[in-house]
N, C-alpha and C positions, 0 to 999 in steps of 0.2 A: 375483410374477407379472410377467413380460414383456410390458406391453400395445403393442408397437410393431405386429404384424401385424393387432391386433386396430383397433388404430385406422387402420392403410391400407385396411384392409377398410372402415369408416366412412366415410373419405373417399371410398373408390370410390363406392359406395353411395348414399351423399347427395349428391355433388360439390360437397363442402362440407368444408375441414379441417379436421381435427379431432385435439389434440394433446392428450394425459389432462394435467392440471393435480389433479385428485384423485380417489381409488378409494377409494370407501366400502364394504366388506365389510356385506352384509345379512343379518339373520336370517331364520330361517325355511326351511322347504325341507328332507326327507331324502334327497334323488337327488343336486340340484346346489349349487355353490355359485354366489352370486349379487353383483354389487356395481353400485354406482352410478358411472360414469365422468363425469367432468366437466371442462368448458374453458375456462369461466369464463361460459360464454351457452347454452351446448347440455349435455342431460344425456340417458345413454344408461342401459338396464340390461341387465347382460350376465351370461348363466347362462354357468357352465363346468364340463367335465368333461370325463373320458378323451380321448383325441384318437381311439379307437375306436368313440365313440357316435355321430359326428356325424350318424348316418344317425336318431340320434334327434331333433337337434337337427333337421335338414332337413325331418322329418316334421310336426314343431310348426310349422315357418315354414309349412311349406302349409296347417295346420290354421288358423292364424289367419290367412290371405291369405282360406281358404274360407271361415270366417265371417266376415271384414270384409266381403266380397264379399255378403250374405244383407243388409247394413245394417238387421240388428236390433237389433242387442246389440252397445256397444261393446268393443272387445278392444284391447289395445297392439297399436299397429302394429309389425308387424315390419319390421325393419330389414336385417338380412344374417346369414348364419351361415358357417359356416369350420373348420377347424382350424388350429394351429400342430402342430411336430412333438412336442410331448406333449398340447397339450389343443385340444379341439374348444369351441364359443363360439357364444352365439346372441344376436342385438345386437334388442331389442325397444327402443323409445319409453318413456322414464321418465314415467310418473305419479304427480303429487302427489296421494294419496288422503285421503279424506276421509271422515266420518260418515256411517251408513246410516243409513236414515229410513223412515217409516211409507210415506212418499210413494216411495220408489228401492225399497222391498221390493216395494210393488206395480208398480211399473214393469219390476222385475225378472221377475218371473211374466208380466207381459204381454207383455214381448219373448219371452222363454224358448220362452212359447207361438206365438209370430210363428218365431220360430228354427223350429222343429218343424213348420210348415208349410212349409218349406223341401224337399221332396219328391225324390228319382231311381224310374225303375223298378227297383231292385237294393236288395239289402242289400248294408255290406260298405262299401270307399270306393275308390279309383283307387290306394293302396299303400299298403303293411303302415306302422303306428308301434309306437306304444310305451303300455302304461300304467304307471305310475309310469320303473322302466327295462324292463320286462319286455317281450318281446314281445308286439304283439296283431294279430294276423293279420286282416287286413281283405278273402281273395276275394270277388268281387263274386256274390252269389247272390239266387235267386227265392223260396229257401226259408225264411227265418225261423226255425221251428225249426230246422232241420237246421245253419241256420249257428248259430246258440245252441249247440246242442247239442255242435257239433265245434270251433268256432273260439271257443266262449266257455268254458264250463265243462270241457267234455272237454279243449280244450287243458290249461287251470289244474292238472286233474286229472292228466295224464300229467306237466305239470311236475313236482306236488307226491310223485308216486310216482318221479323221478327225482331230488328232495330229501330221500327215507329217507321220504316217509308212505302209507304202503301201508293194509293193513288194512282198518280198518273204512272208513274213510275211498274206500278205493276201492271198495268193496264197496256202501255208498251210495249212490257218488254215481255207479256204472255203473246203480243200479236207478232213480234218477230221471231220468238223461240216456234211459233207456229208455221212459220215461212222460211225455216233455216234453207230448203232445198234452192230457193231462190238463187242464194249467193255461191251454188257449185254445179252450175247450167255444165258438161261438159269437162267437169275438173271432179277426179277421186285422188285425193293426197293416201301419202304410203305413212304408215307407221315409223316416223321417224325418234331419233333418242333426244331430247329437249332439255336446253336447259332450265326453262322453266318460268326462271324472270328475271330475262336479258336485259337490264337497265344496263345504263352504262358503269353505275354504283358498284356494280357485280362484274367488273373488269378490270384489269389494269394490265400494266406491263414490267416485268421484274429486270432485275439489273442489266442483263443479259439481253434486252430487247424482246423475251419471250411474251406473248399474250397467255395473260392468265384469268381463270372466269373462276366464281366461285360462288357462295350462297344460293346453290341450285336449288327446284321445285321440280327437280325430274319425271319424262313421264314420256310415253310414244302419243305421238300428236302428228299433227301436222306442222311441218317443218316451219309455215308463212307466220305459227302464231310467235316463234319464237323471233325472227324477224320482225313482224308489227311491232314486239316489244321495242324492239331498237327504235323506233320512231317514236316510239308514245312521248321519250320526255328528251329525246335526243342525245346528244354524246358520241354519234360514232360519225367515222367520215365517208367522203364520196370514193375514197381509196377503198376502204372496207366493203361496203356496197358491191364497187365493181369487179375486185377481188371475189366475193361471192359468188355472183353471176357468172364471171369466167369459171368457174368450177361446176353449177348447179344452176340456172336461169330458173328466174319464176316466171311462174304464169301469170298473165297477162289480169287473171282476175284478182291477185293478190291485192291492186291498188282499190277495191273496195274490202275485198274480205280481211285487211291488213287495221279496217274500225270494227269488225265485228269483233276479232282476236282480242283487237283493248280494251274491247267494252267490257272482259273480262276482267281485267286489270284496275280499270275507273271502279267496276261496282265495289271491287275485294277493297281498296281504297278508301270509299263510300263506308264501307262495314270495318275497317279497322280506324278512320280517322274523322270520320261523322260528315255533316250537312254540306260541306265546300264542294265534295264531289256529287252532288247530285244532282243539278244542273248540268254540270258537265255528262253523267251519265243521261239524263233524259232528250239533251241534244244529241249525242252520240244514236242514241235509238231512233229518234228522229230522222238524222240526216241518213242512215241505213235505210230505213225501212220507204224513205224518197230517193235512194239512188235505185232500187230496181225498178221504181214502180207502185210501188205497194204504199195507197194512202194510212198516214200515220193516225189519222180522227178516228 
């Protein structure tokens, strides 16, 4: 890797020079690769990929300007993003991270809940990103279902039937994008600020005991979808949880509507990583569309 554009980029940015003295390749990550630039005083970390995604990289820089901006929940500050003429590059703030604790779990839940009072009159966010690299269409709407419905699952859906999974698959999941109203009997969620895709992958805690989130999918949604993430693959505690709750209680409907939100997440899965999740999605549709009521045949 050629870091010379990446490091003018740096200096622009900071107005501070900045010349690589060593590149540490980092694990972790299935989209980008990631490494640690260093100068011997200042330490940077820089994701890279295609010189065609930068429009993804550019999305992230705004998502973490718009939650720094909420000063609830710390995130690495971004720094500058770019391309060279093969790869595009996103320059975040290196974090020495640290041990999470009884005490940053709850802290974490309490911000989280602080973040989600973070309010617009829209769903939807100011321009489209990305979840994982996939597209996630973000128009700005009044409807909630109707944006769920078209720009969350129906999208996933029409991807997934333009990646060979037709069938049953579509055949389910046109009958519950049709009965969305089902799953909000008594319940309208507020436009809240999201992170997007709260895995636990997309957390940690820095030296300091601080909770930090980062690799957003920003967007105003409904607060439970960003929650159900927490559940889909696990990693957060029953400290965090309750910590939440004492700040923001959910609704009682969340412990169903908390599969619809990841059925979002299984499909995008489904269409970035092929056939394992699609089983997993066609039960998921299943066991929804048999908790209200609604036969799945």
């Amino acid at each position: 890797m050629n870091w010379d554009t990446i490091t003018q980029h740096i200096t622009v940015a900071t107005g501070r020079p900045f010349t690589v003295r060593a590149a540490q390749r980092l694990s972790g990550g299935d989209i980008n690769a990631a490494f640690r630039l260093q100068d011997g005083q200042n330490s940077y970390f820089v994701k890279v990929n295609r010189a065609e995604l930068t429009a993804m990289f550019a999305a992230e820089f705004t998502g973490l300007q718009d939650l720094a901006g909420t000063k609830t929940l710390r995130v690495p500050s971004p720094v500058v993003y770019g391309a060279t003429e093969t790869h595009c590059f996103l320059v975040l703030e290196y974090l020495d991270l640290g041990r999470s604790s009884a005490i940053s779990e709850r802290l974490l839940g309490q911000q989280l809940a602080s973040l989600h009072q973070q309010v617009q009159p829209y769903f939807g966010w100011h321009r489209d990103n990305t979840i994982g690299s996939t597209l996630q269409p973000n128009p700005q709407s009044n409807d909630w279902l109707n944006f769920w419905r078209e720009q969350r699952l129906g999208f996933q859906l029409q991807l997934a039937a333009k990646n060979g999974y037709g069938g049953r698959l579509q055949n389910k999941g046109e009958r519950l994008c049709s009965k969305l109203s089902a799953f909000f009997t008594g319940y309208s969620p507020s436009p809240s600020l999201l992170h997007g895709d709260l895995w636990s992958g997309n957390t940690a805690t820095d030296k300091d005991g601080t909770p930090v989130i980062f690799d957003p999918a920003c967007y105003y949604g409904d607060r439970e979808a960003d929650l159900a993430m927490t559940e889909l693959f696990g990693g957060f505690s029953r400290d965090f949880y309750a910590a939440y709750q004492d700040v923001w209680a959910l609704n009682e409907g969340y412990q169903v509507r908390k599969s619809l939100y990841n059925l979002y997440h299984i499909l995008n899965h489904l269409n970035l990583f092929g056939g394992n999740y699609l089983r997993q999605a066609e039960n998921s549709i299943t066991a929804l569309l048999s908790e209200t009521g609604i036969t799945s045949s």
